[in-house]
DRENVO-339182 format. One record per residue: x negated, y negated, z of N, C-alpha, C in turn; residue in three letters. Coordinates in pm, whole numbers, plus 50000, padded with zeros to 5 digits. Example, Ala and Ser with C-alpha at 12.3 -4.5 7.8 and 13.67 -1.06 7.14 Angstrom:
BEGIN
486815056950780487705045050780486805033050780ala 487155022550708486335010650714487104999750787ser 
END
This chain:
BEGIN
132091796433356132001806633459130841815933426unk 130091817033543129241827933453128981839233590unk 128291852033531128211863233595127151865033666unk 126811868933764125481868533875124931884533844unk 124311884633769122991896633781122641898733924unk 122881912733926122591916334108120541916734084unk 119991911134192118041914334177118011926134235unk 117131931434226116461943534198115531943734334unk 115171934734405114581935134525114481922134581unk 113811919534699114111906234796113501895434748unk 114181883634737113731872234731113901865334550unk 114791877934504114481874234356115771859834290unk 116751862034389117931851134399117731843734507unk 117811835234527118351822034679119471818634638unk 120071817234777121271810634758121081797634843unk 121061784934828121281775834897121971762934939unk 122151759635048122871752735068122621741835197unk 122961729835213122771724535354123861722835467unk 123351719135555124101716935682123881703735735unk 124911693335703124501680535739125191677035873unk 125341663635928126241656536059125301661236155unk 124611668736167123911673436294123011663536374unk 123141661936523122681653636607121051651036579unk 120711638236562119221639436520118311644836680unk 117011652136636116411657436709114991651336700unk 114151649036810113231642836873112851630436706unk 111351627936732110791618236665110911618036534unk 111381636036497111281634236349112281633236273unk 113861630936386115061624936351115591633936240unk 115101651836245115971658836180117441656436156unk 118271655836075119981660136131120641666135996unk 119791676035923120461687535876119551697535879unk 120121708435779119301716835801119951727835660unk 118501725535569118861734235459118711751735492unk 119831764535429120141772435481119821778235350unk 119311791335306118381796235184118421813935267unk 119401817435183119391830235184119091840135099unk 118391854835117118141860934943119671868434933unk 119601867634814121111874634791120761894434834unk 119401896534805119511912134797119291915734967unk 118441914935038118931915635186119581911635268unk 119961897435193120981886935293119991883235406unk 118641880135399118201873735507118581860535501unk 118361854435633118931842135633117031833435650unk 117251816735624116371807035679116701800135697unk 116471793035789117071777935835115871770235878unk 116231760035783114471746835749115021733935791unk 115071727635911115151715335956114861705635857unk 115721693735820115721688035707116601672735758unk 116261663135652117021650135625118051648435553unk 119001643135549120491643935504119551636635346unk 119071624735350118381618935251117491620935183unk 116651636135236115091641035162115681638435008unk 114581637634926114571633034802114621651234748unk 113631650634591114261660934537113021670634611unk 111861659734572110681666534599110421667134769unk 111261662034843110781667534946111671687934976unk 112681683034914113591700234911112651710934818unk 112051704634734111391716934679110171714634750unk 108771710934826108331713834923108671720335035unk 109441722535093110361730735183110241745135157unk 111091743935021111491757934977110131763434921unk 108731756134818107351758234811107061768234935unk 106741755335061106431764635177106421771835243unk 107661777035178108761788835294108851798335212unk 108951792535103109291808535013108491812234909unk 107951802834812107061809534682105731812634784unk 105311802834889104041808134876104031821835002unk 105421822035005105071837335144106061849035027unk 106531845634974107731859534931107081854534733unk 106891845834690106441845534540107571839234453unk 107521836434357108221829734260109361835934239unk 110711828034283112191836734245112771834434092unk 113681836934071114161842833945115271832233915unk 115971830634024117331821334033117891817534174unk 117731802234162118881793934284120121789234226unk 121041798334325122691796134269122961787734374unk 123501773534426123531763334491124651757034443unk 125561745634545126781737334469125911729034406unk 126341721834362126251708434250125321700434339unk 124521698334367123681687634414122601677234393unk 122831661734373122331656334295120641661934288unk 120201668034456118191673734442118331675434338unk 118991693534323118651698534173119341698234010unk 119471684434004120151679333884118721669233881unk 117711667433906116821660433931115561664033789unk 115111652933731113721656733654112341667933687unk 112621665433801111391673533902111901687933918unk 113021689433900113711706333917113421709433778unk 114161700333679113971705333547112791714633516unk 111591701433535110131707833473110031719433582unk 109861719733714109651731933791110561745133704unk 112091748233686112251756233675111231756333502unk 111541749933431110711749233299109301755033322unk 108531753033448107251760633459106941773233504unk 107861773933570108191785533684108801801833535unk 109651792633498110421804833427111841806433493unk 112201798533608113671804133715114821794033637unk 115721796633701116651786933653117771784833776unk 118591776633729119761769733815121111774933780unk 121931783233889123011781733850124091774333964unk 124921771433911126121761634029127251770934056unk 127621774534175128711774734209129821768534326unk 130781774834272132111767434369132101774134489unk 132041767834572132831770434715134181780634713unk 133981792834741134921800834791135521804934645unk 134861804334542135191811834392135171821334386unk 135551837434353135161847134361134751852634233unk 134461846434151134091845934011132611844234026unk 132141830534092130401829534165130881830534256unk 130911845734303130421849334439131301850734570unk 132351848734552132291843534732131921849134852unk 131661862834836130981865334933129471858534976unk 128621854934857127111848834925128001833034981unk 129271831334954129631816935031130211817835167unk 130941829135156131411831935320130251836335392unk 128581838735347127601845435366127201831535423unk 127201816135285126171811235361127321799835484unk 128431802435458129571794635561129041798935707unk 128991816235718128551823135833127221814135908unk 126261815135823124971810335843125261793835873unk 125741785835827126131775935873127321769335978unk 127491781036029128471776736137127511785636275unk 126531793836253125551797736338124511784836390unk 124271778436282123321765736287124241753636382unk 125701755936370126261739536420126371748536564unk 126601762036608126951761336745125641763436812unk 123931764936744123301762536866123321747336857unk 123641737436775123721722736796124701721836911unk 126051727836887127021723136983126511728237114unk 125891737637123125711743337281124481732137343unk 124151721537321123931712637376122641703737280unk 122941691237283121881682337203120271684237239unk 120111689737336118541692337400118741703037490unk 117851708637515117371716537655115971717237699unk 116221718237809114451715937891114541727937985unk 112691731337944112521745938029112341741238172unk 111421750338250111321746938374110411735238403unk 109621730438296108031724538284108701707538239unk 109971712138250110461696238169110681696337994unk 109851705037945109851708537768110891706737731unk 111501694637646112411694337582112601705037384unk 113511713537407114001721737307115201719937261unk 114551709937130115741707237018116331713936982unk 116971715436916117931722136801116901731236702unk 116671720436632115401727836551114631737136574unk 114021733936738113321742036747113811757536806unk 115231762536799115301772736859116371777036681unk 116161775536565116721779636463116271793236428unk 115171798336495114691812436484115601822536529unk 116271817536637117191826736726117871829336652unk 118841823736552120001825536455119661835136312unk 118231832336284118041837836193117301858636241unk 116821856636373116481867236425117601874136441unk 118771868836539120421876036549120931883836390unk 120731871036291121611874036150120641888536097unk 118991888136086118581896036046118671912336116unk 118761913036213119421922936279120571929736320unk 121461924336239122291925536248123011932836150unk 123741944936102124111955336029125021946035913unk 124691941835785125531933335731127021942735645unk 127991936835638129071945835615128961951035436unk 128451937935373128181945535197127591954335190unk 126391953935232125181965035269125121978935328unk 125891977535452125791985835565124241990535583unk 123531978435589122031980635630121741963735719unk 120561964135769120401950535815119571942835744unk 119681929435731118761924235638117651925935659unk 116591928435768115421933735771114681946235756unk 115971957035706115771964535682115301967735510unk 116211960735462116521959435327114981949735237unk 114771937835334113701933735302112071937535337unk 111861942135491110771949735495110401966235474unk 111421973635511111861982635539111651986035730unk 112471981135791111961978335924112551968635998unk 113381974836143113531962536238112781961836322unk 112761944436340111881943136464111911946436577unk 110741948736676111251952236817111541937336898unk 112911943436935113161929936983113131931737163unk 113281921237268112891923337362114171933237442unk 113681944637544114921946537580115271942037693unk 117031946137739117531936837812117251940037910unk 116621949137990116021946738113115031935538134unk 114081934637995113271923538037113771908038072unk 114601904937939115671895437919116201890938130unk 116921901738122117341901738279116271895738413unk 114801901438385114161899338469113851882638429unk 113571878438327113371863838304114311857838363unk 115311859138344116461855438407116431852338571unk 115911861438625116291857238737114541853138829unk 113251855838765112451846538761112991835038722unk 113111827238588113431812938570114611813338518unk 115541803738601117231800638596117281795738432unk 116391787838432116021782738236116271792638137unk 115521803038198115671809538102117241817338043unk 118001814538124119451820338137120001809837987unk 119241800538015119591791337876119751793737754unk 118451800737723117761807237629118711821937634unk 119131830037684119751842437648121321842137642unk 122121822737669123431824637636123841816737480unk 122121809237451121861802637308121871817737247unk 120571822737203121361840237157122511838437175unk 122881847437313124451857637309125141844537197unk 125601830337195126341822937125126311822536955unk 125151828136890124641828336812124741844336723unk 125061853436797125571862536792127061866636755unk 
END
C-alpha cells in the first residue's frame, strides 16, 4: 500500500486510465479512448486510442499531449497494465526521473476519489458515444465520437469540482474560459436545426 504525496502544482501527477468497447470511428477505427487527468486541478483529457496500441504507441500520446505542452511529470498512478509493466516505460521513467505507481479500483488507501474522478470522466466519454455512433452537420460532415471529446473535457473543466471547490481551469491556468453564451447557442439553433445536435451532446455531457 503506499501513500500519494499531494503535487504542489498542475501536471505534476497523472492519473490514467482507458475506456475501451467503444464503437469504432471513421478510417482510423478508434474504439477507446485513454483518459489522463492531473491530480492537482483535476483537469480532464481524452486521447482517442486502440484497445491494442502497444506500449510505445501510449507513451507517444501522452509525449504529445503532455510533456511537450505541460513538461515532464513526477508520477503516473494507473491500474496494473501490461503498457506500463513494459521495458520502454522502465528506461523512460529511468530517464525522465518519474515513476509508476498502481492502484486499485475504488481503494481508498490509493485514492478513491482520483477513481470515482476518473469513473466520472469515463462514463462522460461512453454517453457522447451512446448519444449516437456518428452525426452529420448541415454540409453532410460526418462527426465521430472522437471528434467531439473536447466537449466533455470543456464541460468537466468548468465545472466547480467538489474536492477543490474551484474549477479545474481555474486551478490550472488561473482562469475560465469564455465560453459561448446562451443566447448565441440559441440563435445557432434556430439558424441550423444541426446545430441543436451539438448543444444536447453538451447539455448530455454535463
Amino acid at each position: 500500500m503506499f501513500k500519494i504525496q499531494e503535487p504542489s502544482k498542475p501536471w505534476e501527477i497523472l492519473h490514467i486510465d482507458w475506456v475501451t468497447g467503444l464503437p469504432p470511428g471513421c478510417d482510423k477505427i478508434y474504439n477507446s479512448c485513454l483518459v489522463i487527468s492531473d491530480r492537482f486541478s483535476k483537469t480532464p483529457i481524452f486521447l482517442p486510442c486502440h484497445k491494442d496500441d502497444a506500449a510505445m504507441d501510449t507513451a507517444l500520446l501522452i509525449w504529445n499531449r503532455i510533456v511537450s505542452w505541460a513538461c515532464i511529470f513526477t508520477n503516473i498512478i494507473s491500474k496494473r497494465d501490461p503498457k506500463f509493466n513494459s521495458a520502454l516505460w522502465e528506461d523512460l521513467h529511468q530517464l525522465f526521473g518519474t515513476k509508476l505507481s498502481f492502484s486499485t479500483a475504488y481503494h481508498p488507501q490509493t485514492d478513491g476519489l482520483a477513481e470515482r474522478m476518473i469513473q466520472n470522466l469515463e462514463d462522460m466519454v461512453r454517453r457522447i458515444c451512446e448519444y449516437g455512433l456518428e452525426l452529420k452537420d448541415c454540409n453532410g460532415f460526418t462527426h465521430y465520437w472522437f471528434t467531439l471529446l473536447h466537449a466533455p473535457e470543456l464541460s468537466y473543466k468548468t465545472y466547480i469540482h467538489s474536492g477543490t471547490n474551484q474549477t479545474p481551469s481555474i486551478l490550472e491556468n488561473g482562469w475560465d474560459p469564455k465560453l459561448p453564451h446562451i443566447s448565441l447557442r440559441n440563435y445557432l439553433v434556430k439558424r441550423n436545426t444541426k446545430a441543436s445536435s451539438f448543444k444536447e451532446c453538451h447539455k448530455a455531457c454535463s
